[in-house]
Structure formats: structure tokens, C-alpha cells
C-alpha positions in Angstrom: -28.5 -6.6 11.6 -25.1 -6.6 9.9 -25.6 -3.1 8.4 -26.2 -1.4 11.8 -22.9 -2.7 12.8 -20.6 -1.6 10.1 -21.4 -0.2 6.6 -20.0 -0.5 3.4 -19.9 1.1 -0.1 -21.2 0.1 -3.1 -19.2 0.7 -6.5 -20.8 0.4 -10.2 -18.3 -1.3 -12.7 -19.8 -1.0 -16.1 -17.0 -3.3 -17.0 -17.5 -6.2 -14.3 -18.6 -9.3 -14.9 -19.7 -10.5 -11.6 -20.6 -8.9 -8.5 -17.1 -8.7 -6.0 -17.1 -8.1 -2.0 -13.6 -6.9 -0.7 -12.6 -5.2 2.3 -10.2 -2.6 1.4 -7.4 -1.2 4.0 -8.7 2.3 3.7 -12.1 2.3 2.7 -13.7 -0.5 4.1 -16.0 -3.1 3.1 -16.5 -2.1 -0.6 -19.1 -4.1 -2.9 -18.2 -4.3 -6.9 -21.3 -4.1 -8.4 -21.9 -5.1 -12.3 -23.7 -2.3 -14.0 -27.1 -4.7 -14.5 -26.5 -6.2 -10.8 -29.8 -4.9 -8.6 -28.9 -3.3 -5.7 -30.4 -5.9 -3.8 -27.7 -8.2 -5.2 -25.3 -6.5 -2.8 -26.6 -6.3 0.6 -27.8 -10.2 0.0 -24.0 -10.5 -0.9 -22.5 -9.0 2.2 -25.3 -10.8 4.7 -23.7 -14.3 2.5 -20.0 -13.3 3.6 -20.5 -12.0 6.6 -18.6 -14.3 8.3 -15.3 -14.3 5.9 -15.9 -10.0 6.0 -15.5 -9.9 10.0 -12.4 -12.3 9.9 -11.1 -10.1 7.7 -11.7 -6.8 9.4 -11.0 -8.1 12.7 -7.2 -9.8 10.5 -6.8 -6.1 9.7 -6.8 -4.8 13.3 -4.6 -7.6 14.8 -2.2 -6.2 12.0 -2.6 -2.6 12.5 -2.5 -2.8 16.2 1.0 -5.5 15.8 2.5 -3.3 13.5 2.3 0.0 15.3 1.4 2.1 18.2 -0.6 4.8 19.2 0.4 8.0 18.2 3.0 7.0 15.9 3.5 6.2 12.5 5.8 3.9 11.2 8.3 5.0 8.4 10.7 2.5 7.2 12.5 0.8 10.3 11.8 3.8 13.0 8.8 5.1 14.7 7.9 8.6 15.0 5.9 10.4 17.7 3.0 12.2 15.9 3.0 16.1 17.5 0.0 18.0 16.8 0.4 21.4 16.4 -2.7 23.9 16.4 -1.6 26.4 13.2 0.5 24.1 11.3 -0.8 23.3 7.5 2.5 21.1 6.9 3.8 18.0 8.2 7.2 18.4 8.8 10.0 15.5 10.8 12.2 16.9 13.7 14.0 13.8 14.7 11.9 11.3 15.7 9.1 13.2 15.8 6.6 13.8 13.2 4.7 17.6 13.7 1.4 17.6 12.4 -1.4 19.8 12.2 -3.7 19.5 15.1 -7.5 18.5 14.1 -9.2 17.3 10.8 -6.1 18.0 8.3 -3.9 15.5 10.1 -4.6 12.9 7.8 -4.2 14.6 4.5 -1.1 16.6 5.7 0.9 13.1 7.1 -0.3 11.3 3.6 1.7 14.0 1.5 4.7 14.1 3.6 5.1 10.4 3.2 4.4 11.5 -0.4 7.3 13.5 -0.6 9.7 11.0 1.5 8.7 8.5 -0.7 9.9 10.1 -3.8 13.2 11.0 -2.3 13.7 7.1 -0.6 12.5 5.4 -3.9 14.3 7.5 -6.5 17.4 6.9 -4.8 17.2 3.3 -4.5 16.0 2.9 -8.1 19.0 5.2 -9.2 21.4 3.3 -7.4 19.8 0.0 -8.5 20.2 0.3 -12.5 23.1 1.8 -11.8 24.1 -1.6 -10.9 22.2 -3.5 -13.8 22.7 -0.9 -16.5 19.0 -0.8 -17.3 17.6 2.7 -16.8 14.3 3.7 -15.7 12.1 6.4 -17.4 10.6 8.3 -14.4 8.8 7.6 -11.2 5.3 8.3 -9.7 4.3 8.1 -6.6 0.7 6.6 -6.3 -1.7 5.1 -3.5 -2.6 2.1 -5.6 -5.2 0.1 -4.2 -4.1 -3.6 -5.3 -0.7 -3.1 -6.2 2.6 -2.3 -4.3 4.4 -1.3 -7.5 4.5 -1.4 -11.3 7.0 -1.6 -14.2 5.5 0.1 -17.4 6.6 -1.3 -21.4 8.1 2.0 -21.4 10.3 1.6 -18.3 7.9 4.3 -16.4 8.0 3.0 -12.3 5.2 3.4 -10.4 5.2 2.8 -6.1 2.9 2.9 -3.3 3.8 5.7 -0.8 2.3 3.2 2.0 5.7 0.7 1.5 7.2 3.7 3.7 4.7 2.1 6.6 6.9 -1.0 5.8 10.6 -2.3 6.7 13.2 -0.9 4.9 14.0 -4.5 3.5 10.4 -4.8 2.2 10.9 -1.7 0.5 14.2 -2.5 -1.0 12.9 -6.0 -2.2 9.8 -4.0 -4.1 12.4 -1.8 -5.9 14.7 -4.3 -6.7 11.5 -6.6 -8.6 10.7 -3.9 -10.2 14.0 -3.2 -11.9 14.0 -6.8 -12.6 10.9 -6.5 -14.7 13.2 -4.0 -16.6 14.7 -6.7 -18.1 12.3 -9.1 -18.0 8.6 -8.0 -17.5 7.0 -11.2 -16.8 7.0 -13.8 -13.7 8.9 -16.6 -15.8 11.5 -18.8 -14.2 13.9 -16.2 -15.6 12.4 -13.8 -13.9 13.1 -15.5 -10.6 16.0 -16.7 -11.2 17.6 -12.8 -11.7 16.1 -11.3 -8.6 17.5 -14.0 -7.0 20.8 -13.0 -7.8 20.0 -9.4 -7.5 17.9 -9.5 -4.3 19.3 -13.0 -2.8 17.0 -12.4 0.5 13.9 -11.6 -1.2 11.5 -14.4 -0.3 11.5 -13.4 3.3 10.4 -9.5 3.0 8.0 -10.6 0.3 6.4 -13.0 2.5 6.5 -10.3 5.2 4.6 -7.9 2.7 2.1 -10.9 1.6 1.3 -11.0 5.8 1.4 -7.4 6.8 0.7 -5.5 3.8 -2.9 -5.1 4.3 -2.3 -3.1 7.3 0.0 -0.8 6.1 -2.4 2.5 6.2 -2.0 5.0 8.7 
């Protein structure tokens, strides 16, 4: 049977319309469940997609195992060695190696250090950026957004993944430079297009790279 294989969760929207089956890059095979939606609904769901579900795990893994290798993480456009060190509570960088604490913690610990980087590599380029255009920005938060890469608030708040740090440093420079866009403009309109392409002139190419890879970008 497909469960004994592989599990997956079910969620309750109270909100949701119709019952959703996605396979999420951290968590898994996840079913959106309407609040009236029998339980039932969702494992006769997942047997239904069974097919489209293992293409897209086994799509995940050809891009995990592409993008990186073991015992390393990606960050930006190097690779660091992960060193485990028995006693350590903090993930710290020493060259191209990233020490880590040895056991369960390692996870957690390497997820806020690329936390941390990731405040420090965006807030620069986002400075420097409306520097440029003149448009300021009103803060930035650091998030592990499960559908979105980035976002521009009303208010001019910015809000970016920490896992674009798994990506090329163009891909991550293309993000920040659409978002400062929506600064001026907030929608997708011609305009909008138009002025990241004279902003960003290459940006089709690390988008599509981010439209390919991005599912796998999760340590």
C-alpha cells in the first residue's frame, strides 16, 4: 500500500474550499483538508495522485542530489564542508567550512546561521539597491515562507526566504532587485516588466533557474 511506503500529513483549513495535495520541500506530502472534508476524502486523494506525488518526490531528489553534495551545504556560489563538533550549540563558518554541532541540533543550529547570513547578504543588497532607485524600503524580515521566495508589503516592509542563500548568488540578486521594483510598482503589469528589465537586464535566466531548482533548495 502507498501509506506503508511514505506518509503524509493532513492539515484542516477552515477557510479552504476544496481539498489540496502538495508535496512540500520540507515537510512532505501534505493534504489540505476543508474543515467539512471527511478524513476519508484524503487518503482516497493521495491513492488518486499517487502517480503525479512519486514524480514529484522522486523531481525533488534528482534536484537535491544535482544541486549539492554530501556533507555540504550550499551558500550562495560556494560549498562548505559541514564539521560536526560534539559540544558546540552554534553554527559558526571558518573558511569553507561550516562547524556544526554534532547530533540532533544540527539542523536547527545551520537553519539560524543561514538566518543570520541572510539578514546581513539581503540588507546589503536591498540598501545598495534603492540606493540606486531612490525608493526606500521600511525594514526586512527574514522568513522560511513556504510558497513564496519574497514579498513587498503596501508599506514598503520586505520580506525573504533564508533558503535563496541555498541558491546562486545571481538568483538571489534577481529576487532583491523584483522586489525593489514592486516598490514602485507593486503589480506584474507590463510596467512592471519593463523596469526590472532595465534594472536587472539578465533576470529571465536566474528566474528560470529559481522556477527549476527552487523546490530543492532545503538543506
Amino acid at each position: 500500500m502507498l501509506e506503508e511506503e511514505w506518509s503524509y500529513a493532513v492539515r484542516r483549513v477552515s477557510r479552504g474550499r476544496r481539498l489540496m495535495v502538495r508535496v512540500d520541500p520540507e515537510r512532505g506530502v501534505e493534504v489540505l483538508l476543508p474543515a467539512g472534508a471527511p478524513i476519508r476524502a484524503a487518503a482516497a486523494a493521495v491513492s488518486e495522485l499517487r502517480p503525479w506525488i512519486e514524480q514529484q518526490l522522486a523531481e525533488r531528489s534528482r534536484l537535491r542530489e544535482r544541486l549539492r553534495r554530501p556533507g555540504t551545504v550550499p551558500y550562495l556560489d560556494e560549498e562548505l564542508a559541514l564539521v560536526p563538533q560534539p559540544g558546540r550549540a552554534r553554527a559558526a563558518r571558518r573558511g569553507g567550512e561550516l562547524l556544526v554541532p554534532a547530533g540532533e541540533g544540527a539542523r536547527a543550529s545551520i537553519e539560524r546561521w543561514y538566518r543570520r547570513c541572510a539578514r546581513a547578504e539581503i540588507g546589503a543588497r536591498l540598501d545598495a539597491a534603492t540606493a540606486i532607485t531612490g525608493t526606500p524600503h521600511r525594514g526586512l524580515t527574514i522568513r522560511n515562507q513556504r510558497t513564496r521566495w519574497a514579498s513587498c508589503a503596501s508599506d514598503g516592509g520586505m520580506s525573504f526566504n533564508w533558503r535563496l542563500l541555498l541558491a546562486p548568488e545571481r538568483v538571489l540578486d534577481y529576487v532583491v532587485w523584483h522586489e525593489v521594483c514592486h516598490l514602485d510598482l507593486p503589480d506584474h503589469s507590463p510596467r512592471f516588466w519593463a523596469l526590472l528589465g532595465e534594472r536587472c537586464p539578465q533576470w529571465r535566466e536566474p528566474a528560470a533557474w529559481l522556477a527549476e531548482f527552487g523546490p530543492a533548495l532545503v538543506l
